[in-house]
TORKOL-4160 file (C-alpha; in steps of 0.2 Angstrom, whole numbers, padded with zeros to 4 digits, m for minus):
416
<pt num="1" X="0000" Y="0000" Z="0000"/>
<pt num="2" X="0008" Y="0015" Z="m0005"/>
<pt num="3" X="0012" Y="0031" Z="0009"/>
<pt num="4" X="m0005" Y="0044" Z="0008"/>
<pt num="5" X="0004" Y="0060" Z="0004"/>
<pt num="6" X="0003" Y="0073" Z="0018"/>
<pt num="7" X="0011" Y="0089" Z="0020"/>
<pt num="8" X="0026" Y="0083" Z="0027"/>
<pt num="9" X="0031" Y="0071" Z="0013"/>
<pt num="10" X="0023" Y="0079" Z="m0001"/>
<pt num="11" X="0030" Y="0094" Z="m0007"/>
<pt num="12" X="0016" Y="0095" Z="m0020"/>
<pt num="13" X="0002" Y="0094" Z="m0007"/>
<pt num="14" X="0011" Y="0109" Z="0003"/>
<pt num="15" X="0012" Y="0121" Z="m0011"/>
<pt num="16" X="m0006" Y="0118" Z="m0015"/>
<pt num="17" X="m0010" Y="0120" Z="0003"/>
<pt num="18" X="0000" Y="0136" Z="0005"/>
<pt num="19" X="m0006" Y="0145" Z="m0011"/>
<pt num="20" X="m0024" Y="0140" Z="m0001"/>
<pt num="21" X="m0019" Y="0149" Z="0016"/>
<pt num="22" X="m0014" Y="0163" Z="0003"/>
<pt num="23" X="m0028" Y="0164" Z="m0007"/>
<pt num="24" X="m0038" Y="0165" Z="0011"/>
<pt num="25" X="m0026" Y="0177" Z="0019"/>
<pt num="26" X="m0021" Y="0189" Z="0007"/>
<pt num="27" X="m0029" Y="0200" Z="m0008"/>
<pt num="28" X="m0033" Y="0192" Z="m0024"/>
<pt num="29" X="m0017" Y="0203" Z="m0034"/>
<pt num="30" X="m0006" Y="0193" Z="m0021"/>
<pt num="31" X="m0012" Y="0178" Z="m0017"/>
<pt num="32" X="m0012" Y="0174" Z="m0039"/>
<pt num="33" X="0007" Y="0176" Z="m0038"/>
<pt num="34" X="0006" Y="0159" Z="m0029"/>
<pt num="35" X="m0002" Y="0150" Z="m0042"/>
<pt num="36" X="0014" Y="0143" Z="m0050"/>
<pt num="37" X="0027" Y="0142" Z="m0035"/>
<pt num="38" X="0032" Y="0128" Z="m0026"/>
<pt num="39" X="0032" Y="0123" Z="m0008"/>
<pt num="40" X="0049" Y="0132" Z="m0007"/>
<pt num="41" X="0042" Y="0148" Z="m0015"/>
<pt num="42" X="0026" Y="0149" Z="m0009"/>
<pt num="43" X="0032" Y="0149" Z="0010"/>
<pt num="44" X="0043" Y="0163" Z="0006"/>
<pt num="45" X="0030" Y="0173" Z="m0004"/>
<pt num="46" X="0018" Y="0169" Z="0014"/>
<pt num="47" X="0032" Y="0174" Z="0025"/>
<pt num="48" X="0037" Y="0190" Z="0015"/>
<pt num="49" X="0019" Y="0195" Z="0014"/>
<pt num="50" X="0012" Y="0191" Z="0030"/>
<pt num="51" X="0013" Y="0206" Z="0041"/>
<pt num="52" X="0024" Y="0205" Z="0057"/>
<pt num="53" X="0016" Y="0200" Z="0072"/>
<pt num="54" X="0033" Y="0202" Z="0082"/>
<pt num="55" X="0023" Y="0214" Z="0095"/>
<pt num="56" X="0006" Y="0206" Z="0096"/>
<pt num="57" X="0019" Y="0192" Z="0103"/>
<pt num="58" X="0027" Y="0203" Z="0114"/>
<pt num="59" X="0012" Y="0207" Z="0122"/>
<pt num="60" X="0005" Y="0189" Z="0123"/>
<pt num="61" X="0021" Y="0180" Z="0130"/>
<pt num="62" X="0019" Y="0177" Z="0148"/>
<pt num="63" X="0029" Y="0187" Z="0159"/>
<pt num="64" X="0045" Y="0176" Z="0170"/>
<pt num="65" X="0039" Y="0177" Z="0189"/>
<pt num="66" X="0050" Y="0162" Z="0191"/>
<pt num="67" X="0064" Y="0172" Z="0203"/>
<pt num="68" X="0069" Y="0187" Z="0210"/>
<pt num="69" X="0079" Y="0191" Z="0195"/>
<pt num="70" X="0064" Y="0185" Z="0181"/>
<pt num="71" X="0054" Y="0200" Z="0189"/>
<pt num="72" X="0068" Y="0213" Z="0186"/>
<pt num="73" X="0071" Y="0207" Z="0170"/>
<pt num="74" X="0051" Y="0205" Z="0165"/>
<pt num="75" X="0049" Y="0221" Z="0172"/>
<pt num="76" X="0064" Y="0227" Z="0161"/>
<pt num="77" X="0057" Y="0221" Z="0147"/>
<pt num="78" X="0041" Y="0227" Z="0151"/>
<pt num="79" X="0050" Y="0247" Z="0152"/>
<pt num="80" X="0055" Y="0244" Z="0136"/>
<pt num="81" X="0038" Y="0240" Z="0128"/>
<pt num="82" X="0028" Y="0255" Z="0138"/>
<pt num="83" X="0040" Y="0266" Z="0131"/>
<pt num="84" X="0038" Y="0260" Z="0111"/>
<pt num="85" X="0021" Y="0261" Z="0114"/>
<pt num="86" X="0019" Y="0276" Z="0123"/>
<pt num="87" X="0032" Y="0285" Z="0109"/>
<pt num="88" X="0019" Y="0276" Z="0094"/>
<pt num="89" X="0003" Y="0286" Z="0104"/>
<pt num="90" X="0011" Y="0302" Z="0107"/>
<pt num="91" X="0015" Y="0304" Z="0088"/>
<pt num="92" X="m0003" Y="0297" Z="0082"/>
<pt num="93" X="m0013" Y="0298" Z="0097"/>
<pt num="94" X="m0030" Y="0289" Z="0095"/>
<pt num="95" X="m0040" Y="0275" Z="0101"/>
<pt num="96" X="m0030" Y="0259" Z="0094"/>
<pt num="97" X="m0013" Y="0267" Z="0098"/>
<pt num="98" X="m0019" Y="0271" Z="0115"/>
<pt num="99" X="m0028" Y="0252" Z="0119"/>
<pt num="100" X="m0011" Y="0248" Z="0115"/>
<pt num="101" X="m0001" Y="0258" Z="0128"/>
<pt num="102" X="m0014" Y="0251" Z="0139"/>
<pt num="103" X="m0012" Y="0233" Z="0136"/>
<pt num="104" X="0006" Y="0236" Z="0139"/>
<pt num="105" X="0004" Y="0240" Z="0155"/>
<pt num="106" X="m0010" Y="0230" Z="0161"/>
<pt num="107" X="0001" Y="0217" Z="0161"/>
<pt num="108" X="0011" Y="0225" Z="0177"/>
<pt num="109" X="m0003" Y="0215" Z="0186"/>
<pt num="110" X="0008" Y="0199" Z="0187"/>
<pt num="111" X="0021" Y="0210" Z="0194"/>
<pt num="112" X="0015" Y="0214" Z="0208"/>
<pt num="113" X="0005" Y="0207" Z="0225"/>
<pt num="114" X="m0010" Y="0216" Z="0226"/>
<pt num="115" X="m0018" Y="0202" Z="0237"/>
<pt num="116" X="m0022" Y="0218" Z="0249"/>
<pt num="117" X="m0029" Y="0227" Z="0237"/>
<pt num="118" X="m0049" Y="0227" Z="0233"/>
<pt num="119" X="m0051" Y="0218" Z="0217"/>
<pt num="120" X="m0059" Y="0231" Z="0209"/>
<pt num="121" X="m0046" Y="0242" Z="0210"/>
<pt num="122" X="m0030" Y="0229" Z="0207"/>
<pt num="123" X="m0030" Y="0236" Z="0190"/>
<pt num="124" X="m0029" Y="0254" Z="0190"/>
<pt num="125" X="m0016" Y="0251" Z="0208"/>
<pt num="126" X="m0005" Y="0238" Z="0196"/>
<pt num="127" X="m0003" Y="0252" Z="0184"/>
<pt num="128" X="0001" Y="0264" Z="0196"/>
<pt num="129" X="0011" Y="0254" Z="0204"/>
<pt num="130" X="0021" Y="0251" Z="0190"/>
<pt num="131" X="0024" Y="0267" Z="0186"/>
<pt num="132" X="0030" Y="0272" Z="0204"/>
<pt num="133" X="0042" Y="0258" Z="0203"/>
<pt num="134" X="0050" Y="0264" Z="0187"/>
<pt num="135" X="0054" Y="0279" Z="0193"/>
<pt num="136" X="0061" Y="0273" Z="0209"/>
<pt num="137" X="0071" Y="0259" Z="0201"/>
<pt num="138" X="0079" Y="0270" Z="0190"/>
<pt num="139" X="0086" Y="0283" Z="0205"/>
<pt num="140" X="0094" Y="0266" Z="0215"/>
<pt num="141" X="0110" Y="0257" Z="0212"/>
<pt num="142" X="0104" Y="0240" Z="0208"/>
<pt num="143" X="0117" Y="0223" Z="0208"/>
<pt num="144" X="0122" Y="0215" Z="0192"/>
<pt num="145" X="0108" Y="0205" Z="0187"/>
<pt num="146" X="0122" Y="0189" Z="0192"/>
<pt num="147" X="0122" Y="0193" Z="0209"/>
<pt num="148" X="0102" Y="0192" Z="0209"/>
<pt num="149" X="0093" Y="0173" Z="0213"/>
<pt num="150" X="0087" Y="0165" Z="0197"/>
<pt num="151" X="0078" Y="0151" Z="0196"/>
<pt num="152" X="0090" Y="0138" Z="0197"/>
<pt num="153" X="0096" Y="0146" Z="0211"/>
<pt num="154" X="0077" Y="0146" Z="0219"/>
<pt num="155" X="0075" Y="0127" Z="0214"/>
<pt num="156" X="0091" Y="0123" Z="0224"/>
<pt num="157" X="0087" Y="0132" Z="0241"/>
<pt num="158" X="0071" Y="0124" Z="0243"/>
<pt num="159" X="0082" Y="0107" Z="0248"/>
<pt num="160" X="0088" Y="0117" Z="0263"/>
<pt num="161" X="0082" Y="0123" Z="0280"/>
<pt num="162" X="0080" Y="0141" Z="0272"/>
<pt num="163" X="0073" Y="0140" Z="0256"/>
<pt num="164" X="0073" Y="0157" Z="0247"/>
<pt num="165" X="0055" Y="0165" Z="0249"/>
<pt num="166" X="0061" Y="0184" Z="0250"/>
<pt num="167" X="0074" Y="0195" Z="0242"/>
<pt num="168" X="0078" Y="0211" Z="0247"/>
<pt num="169" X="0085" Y="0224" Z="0235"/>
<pt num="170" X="0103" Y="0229" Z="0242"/>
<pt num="171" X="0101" Y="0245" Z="0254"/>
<pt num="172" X="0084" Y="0247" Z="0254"/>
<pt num="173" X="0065" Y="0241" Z="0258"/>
<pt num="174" X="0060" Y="0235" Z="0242"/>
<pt num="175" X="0058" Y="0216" Z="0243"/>
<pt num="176" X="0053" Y="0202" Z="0229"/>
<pt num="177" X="0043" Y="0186" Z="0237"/>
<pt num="178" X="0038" Y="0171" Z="0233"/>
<pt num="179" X="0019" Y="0167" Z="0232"/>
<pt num="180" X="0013" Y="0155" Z="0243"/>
<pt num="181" X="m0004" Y="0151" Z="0240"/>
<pt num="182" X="m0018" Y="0154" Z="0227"/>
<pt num="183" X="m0016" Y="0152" Z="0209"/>
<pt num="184" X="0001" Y="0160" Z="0207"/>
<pt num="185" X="0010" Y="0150" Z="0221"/>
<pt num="186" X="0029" Y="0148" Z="0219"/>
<pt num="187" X="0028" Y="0164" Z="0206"/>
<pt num="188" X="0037" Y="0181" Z="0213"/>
<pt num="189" X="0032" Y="0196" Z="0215"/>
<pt num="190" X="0036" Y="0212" Z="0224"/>
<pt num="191" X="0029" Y="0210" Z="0240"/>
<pt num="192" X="0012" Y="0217" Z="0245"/>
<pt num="193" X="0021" Y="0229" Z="0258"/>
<pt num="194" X="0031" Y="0235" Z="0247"/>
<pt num="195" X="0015" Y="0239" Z="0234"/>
<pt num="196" X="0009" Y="0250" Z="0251"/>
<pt num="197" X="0023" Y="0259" Z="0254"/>
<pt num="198" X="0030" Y="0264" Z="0237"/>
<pt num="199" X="0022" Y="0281" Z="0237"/>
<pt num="200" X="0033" Y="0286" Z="0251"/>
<pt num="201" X="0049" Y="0279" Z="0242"/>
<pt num="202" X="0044" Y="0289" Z="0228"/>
<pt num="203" X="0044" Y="0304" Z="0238"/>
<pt num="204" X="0061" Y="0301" Z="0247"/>
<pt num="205" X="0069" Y="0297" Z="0229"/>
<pt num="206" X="0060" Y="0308" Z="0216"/>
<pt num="207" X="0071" Y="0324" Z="0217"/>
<pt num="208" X="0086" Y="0313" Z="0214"/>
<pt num="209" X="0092" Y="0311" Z="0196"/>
<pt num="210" X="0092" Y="0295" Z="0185"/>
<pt num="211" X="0108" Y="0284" Z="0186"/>
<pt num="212" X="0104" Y="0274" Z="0172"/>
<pt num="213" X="0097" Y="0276" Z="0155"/>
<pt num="214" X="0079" Y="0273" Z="0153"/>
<pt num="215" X="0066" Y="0273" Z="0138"/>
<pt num="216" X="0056" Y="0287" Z="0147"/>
<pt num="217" X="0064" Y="0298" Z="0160"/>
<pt num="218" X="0051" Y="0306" Z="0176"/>
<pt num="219" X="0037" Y="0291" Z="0169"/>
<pt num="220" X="0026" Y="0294" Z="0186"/>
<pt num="221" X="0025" Y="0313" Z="0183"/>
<pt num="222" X="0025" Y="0312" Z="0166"/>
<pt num="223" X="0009" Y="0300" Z="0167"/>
<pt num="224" X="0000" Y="0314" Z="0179"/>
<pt num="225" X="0002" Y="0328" Z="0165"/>
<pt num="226" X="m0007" Y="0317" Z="0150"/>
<pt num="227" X="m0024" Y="0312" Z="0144"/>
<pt num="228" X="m0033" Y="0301" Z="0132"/>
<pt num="229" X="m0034" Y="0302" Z="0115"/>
<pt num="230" X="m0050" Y="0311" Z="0117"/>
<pt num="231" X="m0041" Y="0325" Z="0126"/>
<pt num="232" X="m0028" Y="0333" Z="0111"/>
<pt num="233" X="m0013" Y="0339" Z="0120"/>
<pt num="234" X="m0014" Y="0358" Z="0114"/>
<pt num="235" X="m0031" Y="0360" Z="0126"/>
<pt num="236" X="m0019" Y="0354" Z="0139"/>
<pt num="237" X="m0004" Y="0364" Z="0136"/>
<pt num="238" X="m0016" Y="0381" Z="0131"/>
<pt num="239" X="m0022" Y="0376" Z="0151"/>
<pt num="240" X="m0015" Y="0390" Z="0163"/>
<pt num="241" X="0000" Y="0385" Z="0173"/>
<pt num="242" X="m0010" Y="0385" Z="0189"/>
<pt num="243" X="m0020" Y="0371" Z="0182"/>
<pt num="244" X="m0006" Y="0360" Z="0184"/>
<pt num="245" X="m0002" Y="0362" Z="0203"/>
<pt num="246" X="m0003" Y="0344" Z="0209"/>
<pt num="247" X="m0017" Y="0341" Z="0223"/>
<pt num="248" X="m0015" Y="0320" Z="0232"/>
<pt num="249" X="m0005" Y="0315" Z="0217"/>
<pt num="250" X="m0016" Y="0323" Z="0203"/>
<pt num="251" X="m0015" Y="0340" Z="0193"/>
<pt num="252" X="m0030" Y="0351" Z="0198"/>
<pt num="253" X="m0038" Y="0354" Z="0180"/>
<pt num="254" X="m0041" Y="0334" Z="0181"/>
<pt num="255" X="m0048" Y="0336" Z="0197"/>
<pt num="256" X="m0059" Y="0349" Z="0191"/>
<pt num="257" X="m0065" Y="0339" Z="0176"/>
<pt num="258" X="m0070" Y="0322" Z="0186"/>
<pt num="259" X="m0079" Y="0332" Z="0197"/>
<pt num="260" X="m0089" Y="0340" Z="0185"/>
<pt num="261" X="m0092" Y="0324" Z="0178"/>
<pt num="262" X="m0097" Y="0316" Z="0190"/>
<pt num="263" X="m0112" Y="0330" Z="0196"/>
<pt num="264" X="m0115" Y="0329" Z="0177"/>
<pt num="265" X="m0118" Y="0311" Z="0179"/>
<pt num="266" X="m0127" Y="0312" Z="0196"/>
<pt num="267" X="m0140" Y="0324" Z="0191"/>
<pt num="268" X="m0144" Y="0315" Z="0175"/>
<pt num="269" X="m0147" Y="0299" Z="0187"/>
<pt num="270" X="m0158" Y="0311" Z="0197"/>
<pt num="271" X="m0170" Y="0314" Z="0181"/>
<pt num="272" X="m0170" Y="0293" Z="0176"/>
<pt num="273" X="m0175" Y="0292" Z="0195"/>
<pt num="274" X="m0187" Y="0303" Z="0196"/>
<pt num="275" X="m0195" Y="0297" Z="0180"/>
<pt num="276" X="m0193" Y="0278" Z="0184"/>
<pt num="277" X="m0204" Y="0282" Z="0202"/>
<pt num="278" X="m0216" Y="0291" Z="0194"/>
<pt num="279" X="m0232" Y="0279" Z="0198"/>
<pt num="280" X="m0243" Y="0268" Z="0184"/>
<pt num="281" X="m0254" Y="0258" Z="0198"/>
<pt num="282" X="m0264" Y="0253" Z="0182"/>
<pt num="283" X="m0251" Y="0246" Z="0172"/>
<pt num="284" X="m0236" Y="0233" Z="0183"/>
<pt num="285" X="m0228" Y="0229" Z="0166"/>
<pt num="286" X="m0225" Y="0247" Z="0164"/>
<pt num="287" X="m0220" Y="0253" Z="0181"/>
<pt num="288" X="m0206" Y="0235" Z="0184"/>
<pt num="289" X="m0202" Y="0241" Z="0167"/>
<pt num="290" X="m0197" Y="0259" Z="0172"/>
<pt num="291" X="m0188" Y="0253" Z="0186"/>
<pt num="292" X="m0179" Y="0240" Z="0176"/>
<pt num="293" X="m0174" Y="0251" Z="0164"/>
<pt num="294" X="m0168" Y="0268" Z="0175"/>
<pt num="295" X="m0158" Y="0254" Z="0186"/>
<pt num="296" X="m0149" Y="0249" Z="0170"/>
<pt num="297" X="m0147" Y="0265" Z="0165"/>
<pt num="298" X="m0140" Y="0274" Z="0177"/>
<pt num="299" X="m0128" Y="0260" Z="0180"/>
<pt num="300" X="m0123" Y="0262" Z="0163"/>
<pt num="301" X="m0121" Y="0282" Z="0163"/>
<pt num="302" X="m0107" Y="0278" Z="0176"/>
<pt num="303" X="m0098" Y="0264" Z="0168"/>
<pt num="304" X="m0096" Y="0275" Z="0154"/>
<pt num="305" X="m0091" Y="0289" Z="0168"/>
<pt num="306" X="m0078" Y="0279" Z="0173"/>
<pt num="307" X="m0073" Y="0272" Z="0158"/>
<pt num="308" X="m0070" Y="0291" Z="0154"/>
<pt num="309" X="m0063" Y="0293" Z="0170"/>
<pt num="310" X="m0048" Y="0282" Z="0168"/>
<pt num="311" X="m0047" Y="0283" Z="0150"/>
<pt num="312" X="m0048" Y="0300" Z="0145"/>
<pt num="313" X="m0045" Y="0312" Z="0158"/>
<pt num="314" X="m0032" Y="0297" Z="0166"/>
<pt num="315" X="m0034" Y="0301" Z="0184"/>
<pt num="316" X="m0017" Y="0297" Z="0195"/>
<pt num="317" X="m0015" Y="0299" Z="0213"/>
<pt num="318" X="m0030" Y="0298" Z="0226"/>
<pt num="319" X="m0042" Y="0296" Z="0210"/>
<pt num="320" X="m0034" Y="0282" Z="0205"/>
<pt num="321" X="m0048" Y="0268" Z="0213"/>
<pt num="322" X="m0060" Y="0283" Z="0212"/>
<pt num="323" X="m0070" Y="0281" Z="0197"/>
<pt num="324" X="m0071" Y="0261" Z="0198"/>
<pt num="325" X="m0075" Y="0262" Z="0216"/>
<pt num="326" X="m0090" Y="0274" Z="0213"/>
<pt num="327" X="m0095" Y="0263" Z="0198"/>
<pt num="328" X="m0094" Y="0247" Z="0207"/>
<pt num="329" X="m0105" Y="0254" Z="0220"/>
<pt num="330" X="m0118" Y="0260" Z="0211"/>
<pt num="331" X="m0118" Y="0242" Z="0201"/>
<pt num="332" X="m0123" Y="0235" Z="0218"/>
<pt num="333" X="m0135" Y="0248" Z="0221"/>
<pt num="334" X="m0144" Y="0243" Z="0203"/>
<pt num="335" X="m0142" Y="0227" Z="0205"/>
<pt num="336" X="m0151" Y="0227" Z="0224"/>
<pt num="337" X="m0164" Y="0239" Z="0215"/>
<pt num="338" X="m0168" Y="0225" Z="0201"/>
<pt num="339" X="m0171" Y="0211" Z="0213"/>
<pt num="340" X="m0182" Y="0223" Z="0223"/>
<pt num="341" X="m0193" Y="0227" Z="0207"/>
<pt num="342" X="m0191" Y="0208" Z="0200"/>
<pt num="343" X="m0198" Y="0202" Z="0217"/>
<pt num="344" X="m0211" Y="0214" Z="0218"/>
<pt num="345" X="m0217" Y="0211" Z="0199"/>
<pt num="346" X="m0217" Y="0193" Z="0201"/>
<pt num="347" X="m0227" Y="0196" Z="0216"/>
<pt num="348" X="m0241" Y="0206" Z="0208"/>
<pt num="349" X="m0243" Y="0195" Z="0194"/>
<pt num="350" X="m0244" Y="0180" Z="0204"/>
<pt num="351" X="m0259" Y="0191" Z="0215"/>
<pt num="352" X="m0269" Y="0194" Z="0198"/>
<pt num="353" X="m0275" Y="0177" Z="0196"/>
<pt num="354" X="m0292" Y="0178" Z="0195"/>
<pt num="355" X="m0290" Y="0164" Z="0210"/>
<pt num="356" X="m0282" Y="0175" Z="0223"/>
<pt num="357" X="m0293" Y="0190" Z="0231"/>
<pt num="358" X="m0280" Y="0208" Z="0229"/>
<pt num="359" X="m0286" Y="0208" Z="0248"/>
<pt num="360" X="m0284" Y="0192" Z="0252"/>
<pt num="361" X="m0273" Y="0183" Z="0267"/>
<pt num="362" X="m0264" Y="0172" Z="0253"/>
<pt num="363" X="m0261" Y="0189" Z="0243"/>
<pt num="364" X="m0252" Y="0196" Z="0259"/>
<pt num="365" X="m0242" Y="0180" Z="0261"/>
<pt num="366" X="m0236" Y="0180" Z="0243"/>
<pt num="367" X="m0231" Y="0199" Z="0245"/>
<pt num="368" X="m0222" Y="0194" Z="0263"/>
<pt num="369" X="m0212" Y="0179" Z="0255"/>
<pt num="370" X="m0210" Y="0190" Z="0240"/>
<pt num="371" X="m0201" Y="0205" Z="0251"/>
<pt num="372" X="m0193" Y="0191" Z="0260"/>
<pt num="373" X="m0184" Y="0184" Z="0247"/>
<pt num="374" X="m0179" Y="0202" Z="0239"/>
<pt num="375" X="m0171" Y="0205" Z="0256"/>
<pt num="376" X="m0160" Y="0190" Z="0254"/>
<pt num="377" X="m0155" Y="0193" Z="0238"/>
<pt num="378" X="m0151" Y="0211" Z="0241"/>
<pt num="379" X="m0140" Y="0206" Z="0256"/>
<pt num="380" X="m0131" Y="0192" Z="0247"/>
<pt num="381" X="m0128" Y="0205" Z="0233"/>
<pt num="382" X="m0120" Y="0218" Z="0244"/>
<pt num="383" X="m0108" Y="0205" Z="0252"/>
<pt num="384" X="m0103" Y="0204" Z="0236"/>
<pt num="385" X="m0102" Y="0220" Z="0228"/>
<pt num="386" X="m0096" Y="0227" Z="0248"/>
<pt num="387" X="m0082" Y="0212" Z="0245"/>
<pt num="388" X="m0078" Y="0216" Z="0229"/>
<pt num="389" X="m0073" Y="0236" Z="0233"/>
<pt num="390" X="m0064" Y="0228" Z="0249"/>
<pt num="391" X="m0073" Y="0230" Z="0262"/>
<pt num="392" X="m0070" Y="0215" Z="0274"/>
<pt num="393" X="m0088" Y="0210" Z="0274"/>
<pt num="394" X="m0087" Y="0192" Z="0282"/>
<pt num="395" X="m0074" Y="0197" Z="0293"/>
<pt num="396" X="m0087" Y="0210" Z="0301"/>
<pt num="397" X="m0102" Y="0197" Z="0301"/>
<pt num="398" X="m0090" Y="0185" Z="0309"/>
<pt num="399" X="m0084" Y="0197" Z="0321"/>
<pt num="400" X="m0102" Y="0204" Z="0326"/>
<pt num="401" X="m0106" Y="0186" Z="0327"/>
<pt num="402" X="m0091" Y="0185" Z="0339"/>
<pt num="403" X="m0096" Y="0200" Z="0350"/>
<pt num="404" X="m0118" Y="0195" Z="0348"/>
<pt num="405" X="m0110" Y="0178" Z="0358"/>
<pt num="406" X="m0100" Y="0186" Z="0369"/>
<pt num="407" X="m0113" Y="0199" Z="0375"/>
<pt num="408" X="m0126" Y="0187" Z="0377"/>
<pt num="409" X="m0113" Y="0176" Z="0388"/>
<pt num="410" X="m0111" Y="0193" Z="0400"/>
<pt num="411" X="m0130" Y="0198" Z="0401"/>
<pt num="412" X="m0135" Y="0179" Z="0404"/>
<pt num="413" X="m0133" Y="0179" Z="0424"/>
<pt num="414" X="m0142" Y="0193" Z="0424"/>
<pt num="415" X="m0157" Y="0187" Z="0414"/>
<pt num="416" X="m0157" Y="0174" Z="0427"/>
């Protein structure tokens, strides 16, 4: 039986296949080029045509957390990439070369521990984070990267008494650590104390000068100072220079924007929620329909408030967390708003059954239960939109559980 030619063995079978990927990839003036070649050819028509995905790459390669020195040098790595990217959007700034710059630094995330940080906010800390560390990494004197634990070096420690689970940068606070539980366990990252305190290294450091070369000199200032796309530079340089005066770790004329957006937002929410309780006792589709659609809508106006927030006007400092915080919130509210209405409208419904009285013993049960069952959706749902923003919420219910226990233990020989 003779060998069923594959691409592998048949150089035939690969040029037809290849002037097929061609023929799909590429426009028709190219792709007929490929009619006549041979495997040989037709790969090096394909490779010479095809454009360069060398940065999509870049962006989509994992970053090494693997050892103290994989962090410097992913982080490194990572300098170098912001910068290209950030030179691409300051030349031709609009909305693909700006989701670029973003995606670059999203990925700081894995750099860094923000296990004490609201998940929420991980984010928009990671970038800023990011950008802190930049600009105090390049003020220090920092060892060869020889003199800093790889991997190997990692892997070996672990078969002695004092395996290798923290590294300190020479002369100062600034400490890499090795995860040790969750998803990223045996990954490193700088350590979660060092994430909280780089604000003041930054101050101690920023007035010094650079010793070494970077892509992007002043990074964390220069980040304070821009905007989106949205926003073209010459409105912020045609600003007066009082605009500029940083206020918590942000220039004032940004501060002045977000809050104008946000009473912009707040009294447009005030006119959905005044028309969504105006009262249709005739008509429940209606009214469940108002309240379902100002909850939505309002929770929308201040995604895209936030979305604008951290896009556009890039809010630094204090505002960092600000507009996801407030955005995150009002979701909850929404969301503890639709249960509400879904409970009462299924209630209502089940009422108008010609078999049920309005006035009824079983109408004012199925309202109870109805109510009942809002109540505990609505407490589930701010658990989790409370946990979500960081508020410690079964800590507190453990500890009032705690302290409920512990005052009924000291009132009980007084009862008795």
């Amino acid at each position: 039986m003779g060998t069923r030619p594959t691409l592998l063995n048949d150089p035939a079978t690969l040029a037809d296949a290849l002037r097929a990927i061609g023929t799909w990839l590429m426009p028709r003036r190219i792709s007929s080029r490929l009619a006549g070649c041979s495997a040989t050819h037709c790969l090096a028509v394909l490779l010479l045509t095809i454009p360069s995905c060398s940065a999509a790459q870049g962006l989509l390669q994992p970053l090494d957390t693997s050892s103290p020195r994989a962090v410097l040098e992913s982080f490194s790595l990572m300098a170098d990439e912001t910068a290209r990217r950030y030179e691409t959007f300051r030349d031709n700034p609009n909305w693909e070369t700006q989701a670029d710059l973003r995606r670059s630094t999203s990925r700081a995330e894995r750099l860094f521990d923000l296990s004490e940080v609201a998940p929420a906010a991980r984010l928009d800390v990671a970038r800023q984070t990011y950008l802190l560390m930049w600009d105090v990494l390049a003020r220090l004197d920092l060892p060869d990267l020889a003199d800093v634990p790889d991997a190997d070096a990692v892997l070996a420690s672990l078969e002695t008494p004092q395996p290798l689970i923290r590294w300190r940068l020479p002369g100062t606070d600034l400490t890499i650590a090795r995860i040790a539980e969750g998803a990223r366990a045996g990954e490193f990252q700088f350590a979660a104390d060092t994430v909280s305190l780089l604000d003041s290294y930054y101050d101690a450091v920023h007035d010094l000068p650079y010793v070494r070369p970077m892509p992007l000199e002043n990074v964390y200032r220069l980040n304070q100072t821009i905007a989106g796309w949205m926003i073209p530079p010459s409105w912020v340089e045609a600003l007066p220079e009082w605009t500029n005066v940083l206020v918590a770790g942000q220039v004032l004329w940004k501060w002045l924007t977000l809050l104008l957006l946000l009473a912009i937002a707040t009294a447009a929410a005030a006119v959905i929620l005044r028309w969504a309780m105006a009262r249709s006792p005739d008509d429940i589709n209606r009214s469940y329909a108002q309240r379902l659609g100002a909850a939505l809508a309002i929770a929308l106006l201040f995604e895209l408030v936030a979305l604008f927030a951290i896009r556009q006007i890039n809010v630094t400092g204090t505002a960092t967390t600000l507009p996801t915080l407030i955005d995150k919130i009002v979701w909850g509210i929404a969301a503890v708003w639709i249960a509400w209405a879904t409970a009462h409208w299924l209630a209502e419904h089940i009422i108008a059954s010609p078999r049920i009285p309005t006035k009824s013993l079983h109408a004012h049960l199925i309202r109870f239960a109805a109510r009942l069952i809002a109540i505990l959706m609505a407490i589930v749902l701010l658990f989790r939109f409370a946990q979500g923003i960081g508020v410690p919420v079964y800590g507190l219910v453990a500890g009032a559980g705690v302290g409920g226990l512990a005052v009924a233990l000291a009132v009980r020989s007084t009862l008795e």
